[in-house]
N, C-alpha and C positions, 0 to 999 in steps of 0.2 A: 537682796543680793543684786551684784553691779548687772548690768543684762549682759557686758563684755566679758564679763567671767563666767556666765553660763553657757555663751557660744564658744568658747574656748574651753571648756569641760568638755560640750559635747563635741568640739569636734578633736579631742585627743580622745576621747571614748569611740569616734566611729572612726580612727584612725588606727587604733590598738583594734580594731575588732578585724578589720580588713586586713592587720597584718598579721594577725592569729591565722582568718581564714587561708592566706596565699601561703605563708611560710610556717604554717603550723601542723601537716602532715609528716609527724614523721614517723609513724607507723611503722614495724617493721614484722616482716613473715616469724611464725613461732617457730620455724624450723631453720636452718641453714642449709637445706636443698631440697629441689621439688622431684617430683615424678612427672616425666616431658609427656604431656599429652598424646606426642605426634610417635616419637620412639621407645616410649617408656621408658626414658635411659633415665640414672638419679644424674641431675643438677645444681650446679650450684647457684643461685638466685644473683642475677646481675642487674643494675639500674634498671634496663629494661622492663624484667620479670616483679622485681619489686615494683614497680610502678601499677603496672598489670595488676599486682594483687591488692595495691593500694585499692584501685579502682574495680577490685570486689570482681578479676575474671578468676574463673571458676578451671579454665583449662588453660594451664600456662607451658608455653613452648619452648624448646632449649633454642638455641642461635641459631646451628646448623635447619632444624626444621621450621624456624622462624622466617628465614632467607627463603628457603623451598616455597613456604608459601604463599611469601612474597611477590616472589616471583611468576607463579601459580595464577596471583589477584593482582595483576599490578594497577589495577583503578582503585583500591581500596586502601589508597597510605593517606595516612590522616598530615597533611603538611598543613592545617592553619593553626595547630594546636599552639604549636610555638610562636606565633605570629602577634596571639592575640596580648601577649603580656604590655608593648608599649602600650596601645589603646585602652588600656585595663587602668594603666599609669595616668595617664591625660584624661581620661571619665573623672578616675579620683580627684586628679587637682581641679579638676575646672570645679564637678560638682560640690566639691568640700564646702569653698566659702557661700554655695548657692543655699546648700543645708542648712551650714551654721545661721543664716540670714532666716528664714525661714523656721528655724524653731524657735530664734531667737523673737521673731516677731510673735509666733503662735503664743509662747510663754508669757512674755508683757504683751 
């Protein structure tokens, strides 16, 4: 086999695997509305809350008591979450052809 064609396998292989992991949650709650942790009122599950349950919380908030308790902890808003997608973008590129090089050497 060409060695140019196993580095180009693998690296559409770790390139399909990375875009599974980033844009392949799409999960969604078994219900159409929660029970609001903070007012017990039923809700209707918004980006937000779907999000939240993606990531496995166990007590999910309606807006109004979302806001409250926000406001309540304001040192505890998570602002790098969304920051980190360029860098996530440029690791990929740079490291790709660094992979591909390197398995391609390990295999021949």
């Amino acid at each position: 086999m060409d060695q140019n064609l196993v580095g180009i396998v693998l690296g559409v292989v770790f390139i399909l695997f990375l875009a599974a992991k980033f844009f392949g949650n799409n999960k969604m709650p078994p219900t159409k509305a929660f029970r609001c942790a903070g007012c017990k009122k039923n809700e209707a599950y918004s980006k937000r809350t779907i999000e939240a349950w993606r990531n496995g919380y166990k007590r999910i908030y309606c807006q109004a008591c979302h806001v409250k308790w926000l406001k309540n902890n304001p040192n505890t808003r998570n602002t790098s979450s969304g920051s980190q997608g360029c860098a996530v973008v440029a690791v990929t590129i740079i490291s790709l052809p660094i992979f591909t090089a390197v398995i391609g050497w390990v295999v021949f």
